[in-house]
VMD Tcl script that builds the backbone (N, CA, C; Angstrom):
set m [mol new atoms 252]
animate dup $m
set s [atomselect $m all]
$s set {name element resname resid chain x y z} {
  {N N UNK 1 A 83.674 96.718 100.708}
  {CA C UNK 1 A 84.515 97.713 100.057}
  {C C UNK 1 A 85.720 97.983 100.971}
  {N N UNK 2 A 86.882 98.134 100.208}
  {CA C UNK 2 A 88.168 97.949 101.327}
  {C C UNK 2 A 88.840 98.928 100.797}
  {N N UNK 3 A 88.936 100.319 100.958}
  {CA C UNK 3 A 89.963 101.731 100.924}
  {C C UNK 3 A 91.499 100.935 101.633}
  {N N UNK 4 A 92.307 101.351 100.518}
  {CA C UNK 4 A 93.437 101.153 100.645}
  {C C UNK 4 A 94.070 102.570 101.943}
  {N N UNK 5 A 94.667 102.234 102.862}
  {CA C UNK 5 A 94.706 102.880 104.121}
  {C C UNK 5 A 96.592 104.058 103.397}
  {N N UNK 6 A 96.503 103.717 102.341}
  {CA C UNK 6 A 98.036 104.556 101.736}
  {C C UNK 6 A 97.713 105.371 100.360}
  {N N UNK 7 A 96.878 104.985 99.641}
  {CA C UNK 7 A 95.973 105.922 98.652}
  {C C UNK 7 A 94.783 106.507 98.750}
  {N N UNK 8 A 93.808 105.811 99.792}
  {CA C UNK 8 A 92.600 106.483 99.881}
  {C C UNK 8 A 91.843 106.088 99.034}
  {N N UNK 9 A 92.291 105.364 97.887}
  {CA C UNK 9 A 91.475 104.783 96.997}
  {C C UNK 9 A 90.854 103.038 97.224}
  {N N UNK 10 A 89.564 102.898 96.294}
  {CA C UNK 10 A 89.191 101.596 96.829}
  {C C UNK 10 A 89.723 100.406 96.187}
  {N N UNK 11 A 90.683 99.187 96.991}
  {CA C UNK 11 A 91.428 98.647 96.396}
  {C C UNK 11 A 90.887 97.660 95.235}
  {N N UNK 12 A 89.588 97.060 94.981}
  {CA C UNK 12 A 89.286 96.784 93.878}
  {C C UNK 12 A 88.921 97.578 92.998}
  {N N UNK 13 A 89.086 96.886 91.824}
  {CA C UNK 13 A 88.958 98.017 90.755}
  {C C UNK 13 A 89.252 99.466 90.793}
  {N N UNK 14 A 90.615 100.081 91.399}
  {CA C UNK 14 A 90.979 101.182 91.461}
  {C C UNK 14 A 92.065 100.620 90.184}
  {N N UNK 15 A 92.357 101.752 89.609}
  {CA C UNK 15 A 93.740 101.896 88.315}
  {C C UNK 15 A 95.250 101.634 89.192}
  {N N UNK 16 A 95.133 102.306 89.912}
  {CA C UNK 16 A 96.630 101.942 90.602}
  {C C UNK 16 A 96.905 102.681 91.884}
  {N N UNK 17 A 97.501 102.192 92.428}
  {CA C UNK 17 A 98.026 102.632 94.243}
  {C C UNK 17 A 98.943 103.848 93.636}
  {N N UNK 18 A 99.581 104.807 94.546}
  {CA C UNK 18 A 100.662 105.535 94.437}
  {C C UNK 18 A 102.091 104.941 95.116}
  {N N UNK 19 A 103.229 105.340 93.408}
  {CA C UNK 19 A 104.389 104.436 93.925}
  {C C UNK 19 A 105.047 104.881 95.547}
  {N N UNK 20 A 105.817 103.717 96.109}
  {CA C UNK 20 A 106.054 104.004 97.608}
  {C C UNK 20 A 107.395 104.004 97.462}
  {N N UNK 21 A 108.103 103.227 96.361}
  {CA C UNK 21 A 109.119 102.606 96.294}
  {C C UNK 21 A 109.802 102.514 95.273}
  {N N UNK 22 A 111.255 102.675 94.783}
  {CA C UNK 22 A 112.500 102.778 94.159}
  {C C UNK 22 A 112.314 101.288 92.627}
  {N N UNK 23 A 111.657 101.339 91.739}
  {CA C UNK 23 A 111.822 100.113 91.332}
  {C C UNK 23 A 110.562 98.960 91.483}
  {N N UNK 24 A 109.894 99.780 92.230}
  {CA C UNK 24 A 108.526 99.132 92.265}
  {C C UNK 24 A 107.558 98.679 90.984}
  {N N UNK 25 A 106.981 97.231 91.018}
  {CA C UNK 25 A 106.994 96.248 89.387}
  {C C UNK 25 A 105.533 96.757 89.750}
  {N N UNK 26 A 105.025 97.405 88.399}
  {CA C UNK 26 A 103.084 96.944 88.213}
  {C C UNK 26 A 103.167 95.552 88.269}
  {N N UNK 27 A 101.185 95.694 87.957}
  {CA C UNK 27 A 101.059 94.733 87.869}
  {C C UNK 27 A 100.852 94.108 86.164}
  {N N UNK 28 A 101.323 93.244 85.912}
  {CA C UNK 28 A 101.373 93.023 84.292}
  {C C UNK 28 A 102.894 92.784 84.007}
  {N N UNK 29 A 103.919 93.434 84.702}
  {CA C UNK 29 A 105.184 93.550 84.410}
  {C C UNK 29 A 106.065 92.981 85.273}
  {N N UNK 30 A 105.627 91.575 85.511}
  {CA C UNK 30 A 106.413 90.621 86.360}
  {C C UNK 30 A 107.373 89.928 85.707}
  {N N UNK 31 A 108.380 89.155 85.978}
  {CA C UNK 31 A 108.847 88.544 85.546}
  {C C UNK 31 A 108.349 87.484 84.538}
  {N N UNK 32 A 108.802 86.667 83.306}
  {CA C UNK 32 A 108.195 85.856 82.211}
  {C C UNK 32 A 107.931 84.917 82.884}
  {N N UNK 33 A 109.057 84.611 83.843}
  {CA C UNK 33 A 108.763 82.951 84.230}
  {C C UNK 33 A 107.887 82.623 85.706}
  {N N UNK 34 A 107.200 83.803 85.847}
  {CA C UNK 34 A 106.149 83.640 86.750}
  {C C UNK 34 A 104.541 84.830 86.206}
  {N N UNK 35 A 104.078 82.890 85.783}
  {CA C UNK 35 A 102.932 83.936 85.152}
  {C C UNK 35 A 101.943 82.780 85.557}
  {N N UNK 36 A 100.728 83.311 85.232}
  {CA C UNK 36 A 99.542 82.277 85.346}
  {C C UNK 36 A 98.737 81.930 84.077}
  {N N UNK 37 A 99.721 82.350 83.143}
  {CA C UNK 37 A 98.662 81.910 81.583}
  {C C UNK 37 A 98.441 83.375 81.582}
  {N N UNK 38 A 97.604 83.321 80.755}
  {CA C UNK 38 A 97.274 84.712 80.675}
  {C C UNK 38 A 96.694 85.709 82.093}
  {N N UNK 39 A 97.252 86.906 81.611}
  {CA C UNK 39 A 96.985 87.931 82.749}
  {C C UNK 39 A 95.653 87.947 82.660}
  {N N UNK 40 A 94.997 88.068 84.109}
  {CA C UNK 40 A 93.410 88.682 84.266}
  {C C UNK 40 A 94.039 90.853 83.959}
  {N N UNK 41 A 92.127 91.490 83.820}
  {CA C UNK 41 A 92.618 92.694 83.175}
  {C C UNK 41 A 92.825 93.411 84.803}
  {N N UNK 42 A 93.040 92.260 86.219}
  {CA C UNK 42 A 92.709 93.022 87.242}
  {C C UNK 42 A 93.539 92.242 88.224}
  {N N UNK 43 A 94.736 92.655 89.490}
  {CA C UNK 43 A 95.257 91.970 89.925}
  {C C UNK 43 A 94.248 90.990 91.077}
  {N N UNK 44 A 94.639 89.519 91.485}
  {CA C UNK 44 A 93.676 89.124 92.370}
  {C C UNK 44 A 93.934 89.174 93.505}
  {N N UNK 45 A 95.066 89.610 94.368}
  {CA C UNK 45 A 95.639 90.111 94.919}
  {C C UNK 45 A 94.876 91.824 95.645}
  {N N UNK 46 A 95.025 92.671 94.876}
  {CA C UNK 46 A 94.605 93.766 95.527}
  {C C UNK 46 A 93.436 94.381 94.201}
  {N N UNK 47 A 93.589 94.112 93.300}
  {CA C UNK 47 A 92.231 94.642 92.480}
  {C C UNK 47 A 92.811 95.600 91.640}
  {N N UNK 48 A 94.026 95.757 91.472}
  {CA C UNK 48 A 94.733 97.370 90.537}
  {C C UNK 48 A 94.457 97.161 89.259}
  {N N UNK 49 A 94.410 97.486 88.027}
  {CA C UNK 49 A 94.146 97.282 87.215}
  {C C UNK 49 A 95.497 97.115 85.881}
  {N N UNK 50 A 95.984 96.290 85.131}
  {CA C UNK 50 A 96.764 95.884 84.432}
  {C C UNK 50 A 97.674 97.195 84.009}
  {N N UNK 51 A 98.872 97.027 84.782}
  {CA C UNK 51 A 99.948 97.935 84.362}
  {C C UNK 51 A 99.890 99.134 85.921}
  {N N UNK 52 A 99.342 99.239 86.752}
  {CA C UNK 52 A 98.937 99.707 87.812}
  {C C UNK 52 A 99.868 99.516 89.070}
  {N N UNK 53 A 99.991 100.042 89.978}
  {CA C UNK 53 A 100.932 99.937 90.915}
  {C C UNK 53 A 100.161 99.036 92.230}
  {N N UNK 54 A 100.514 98.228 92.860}
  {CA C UNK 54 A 99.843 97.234 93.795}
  {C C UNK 54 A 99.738 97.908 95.369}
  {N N UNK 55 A 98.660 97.749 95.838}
  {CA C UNK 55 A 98.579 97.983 97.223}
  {C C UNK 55 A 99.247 97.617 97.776}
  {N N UNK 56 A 99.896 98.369 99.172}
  {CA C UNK 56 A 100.392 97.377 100.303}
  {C C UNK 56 A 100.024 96.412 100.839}
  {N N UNK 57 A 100.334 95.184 101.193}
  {CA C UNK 57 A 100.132 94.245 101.361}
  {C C UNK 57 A 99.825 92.954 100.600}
  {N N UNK 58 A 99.424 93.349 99.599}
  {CA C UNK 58 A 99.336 92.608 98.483}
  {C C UNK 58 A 100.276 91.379 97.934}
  {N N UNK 59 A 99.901 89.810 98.208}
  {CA C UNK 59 A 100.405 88.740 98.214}
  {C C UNK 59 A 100.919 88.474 96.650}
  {N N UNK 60 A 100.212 89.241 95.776}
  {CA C UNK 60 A 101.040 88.785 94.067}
  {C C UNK 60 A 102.428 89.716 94.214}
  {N N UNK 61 A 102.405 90.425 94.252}
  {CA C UNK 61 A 103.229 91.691 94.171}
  {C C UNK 61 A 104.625 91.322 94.211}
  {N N UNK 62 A 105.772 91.738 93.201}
  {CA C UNK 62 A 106.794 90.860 93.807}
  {C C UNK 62 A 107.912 92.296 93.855}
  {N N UNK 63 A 109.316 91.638 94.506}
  {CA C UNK 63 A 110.207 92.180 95.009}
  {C C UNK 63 A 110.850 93.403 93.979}
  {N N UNK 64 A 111.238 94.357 93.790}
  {CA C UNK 64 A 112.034 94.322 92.941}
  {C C UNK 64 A 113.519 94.536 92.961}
  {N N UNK 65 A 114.328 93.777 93.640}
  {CA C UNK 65 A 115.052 93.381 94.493}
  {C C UNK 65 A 115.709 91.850 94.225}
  {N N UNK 66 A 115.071 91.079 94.604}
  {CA C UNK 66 A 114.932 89.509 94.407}
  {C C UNK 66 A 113.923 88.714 93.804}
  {N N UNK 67 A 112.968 89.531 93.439}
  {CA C UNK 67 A 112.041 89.073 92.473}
  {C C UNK 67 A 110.975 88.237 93.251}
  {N N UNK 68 A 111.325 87.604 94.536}
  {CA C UNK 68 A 110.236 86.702 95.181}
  {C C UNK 68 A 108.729 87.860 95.790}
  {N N UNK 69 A 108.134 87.071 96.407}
  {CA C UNK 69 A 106.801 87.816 96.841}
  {C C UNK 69 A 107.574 89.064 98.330}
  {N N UNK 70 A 107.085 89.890 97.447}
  {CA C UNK 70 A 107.182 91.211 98.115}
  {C C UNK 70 A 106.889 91.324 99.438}
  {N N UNK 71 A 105.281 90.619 100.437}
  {CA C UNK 71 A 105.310 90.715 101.639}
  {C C UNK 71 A 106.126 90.009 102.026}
  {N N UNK 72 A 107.411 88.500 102.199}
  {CA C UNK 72 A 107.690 88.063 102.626}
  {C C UNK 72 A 109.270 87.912 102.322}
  {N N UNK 73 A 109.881 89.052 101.487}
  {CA C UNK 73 A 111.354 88.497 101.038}
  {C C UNK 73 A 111.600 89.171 101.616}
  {N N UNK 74 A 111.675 90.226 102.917}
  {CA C UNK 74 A 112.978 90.727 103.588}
  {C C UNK 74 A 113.778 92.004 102.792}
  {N N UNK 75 A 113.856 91.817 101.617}
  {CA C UNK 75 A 114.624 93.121 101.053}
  {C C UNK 75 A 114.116 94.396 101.754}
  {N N UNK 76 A 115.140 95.439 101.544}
  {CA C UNK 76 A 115.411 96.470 102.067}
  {C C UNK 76 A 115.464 97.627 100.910}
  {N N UNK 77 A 114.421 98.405 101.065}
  {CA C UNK 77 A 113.623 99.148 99.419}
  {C C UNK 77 A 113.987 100.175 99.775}
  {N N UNK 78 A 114.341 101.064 98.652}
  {CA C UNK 78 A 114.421 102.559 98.868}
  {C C UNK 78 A 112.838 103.557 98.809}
  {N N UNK 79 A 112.428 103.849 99.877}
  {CA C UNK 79 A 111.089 104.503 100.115}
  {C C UNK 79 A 111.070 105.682 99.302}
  {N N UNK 80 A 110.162 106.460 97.887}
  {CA C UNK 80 A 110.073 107.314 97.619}
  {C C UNK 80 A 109.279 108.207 98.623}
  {N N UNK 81 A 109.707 109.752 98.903}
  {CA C UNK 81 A 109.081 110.775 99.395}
  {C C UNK 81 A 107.803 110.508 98.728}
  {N N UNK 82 A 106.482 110.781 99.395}
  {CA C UNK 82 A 105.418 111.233 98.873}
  {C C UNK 82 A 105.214 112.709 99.438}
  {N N UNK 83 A 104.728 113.431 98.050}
  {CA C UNK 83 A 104.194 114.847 97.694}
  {C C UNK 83 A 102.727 115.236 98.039}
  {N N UNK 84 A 102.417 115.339 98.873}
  {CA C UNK 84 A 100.846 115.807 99.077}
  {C C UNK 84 A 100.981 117.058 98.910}
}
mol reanalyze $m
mol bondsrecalc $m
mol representation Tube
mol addrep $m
């Protein structure tokens, strides 16, 4: 079992992370021309559930920015305040 260390929630099968970021894509709402056939109802990546916001770190997750994979494109995101 792996608690996401930014929601507190457990990253499989949790509904969704809390947004961090300006423009930040669920999961389900990627671009057309990067898909795998049909969507699973669960990312494989971090476990969020279809339409859900992706954990940090999370290798599907893409930019929303440049559209490439989010841990590795370099863009420069506008951080939303979080409200506790």
């Amino acid at each position: 079992m792996v608690i996401c260390e930014f929601c507190g929630k457990m990253e499989t099968g949790s509904d969704s992370c809390i947004q961090r970021f300006e423009g930040q894509i669920p999961f389900g709402g990627e671009p057309n021309d990067w898909t795998f056939g049909d969507f699973p109802s669960s990312c494989g990546g971090c476990g969020v559930a279809m339409g859900g916001l992706h954990h940090p770190g999370c290798e599907v997750e893409r930019c929303p920015k440049c559209l490439g994979q989010l841990i590795s494109c370099g863009c420069e995101l506008i951080e939303i305040p979080l409200s506790i």
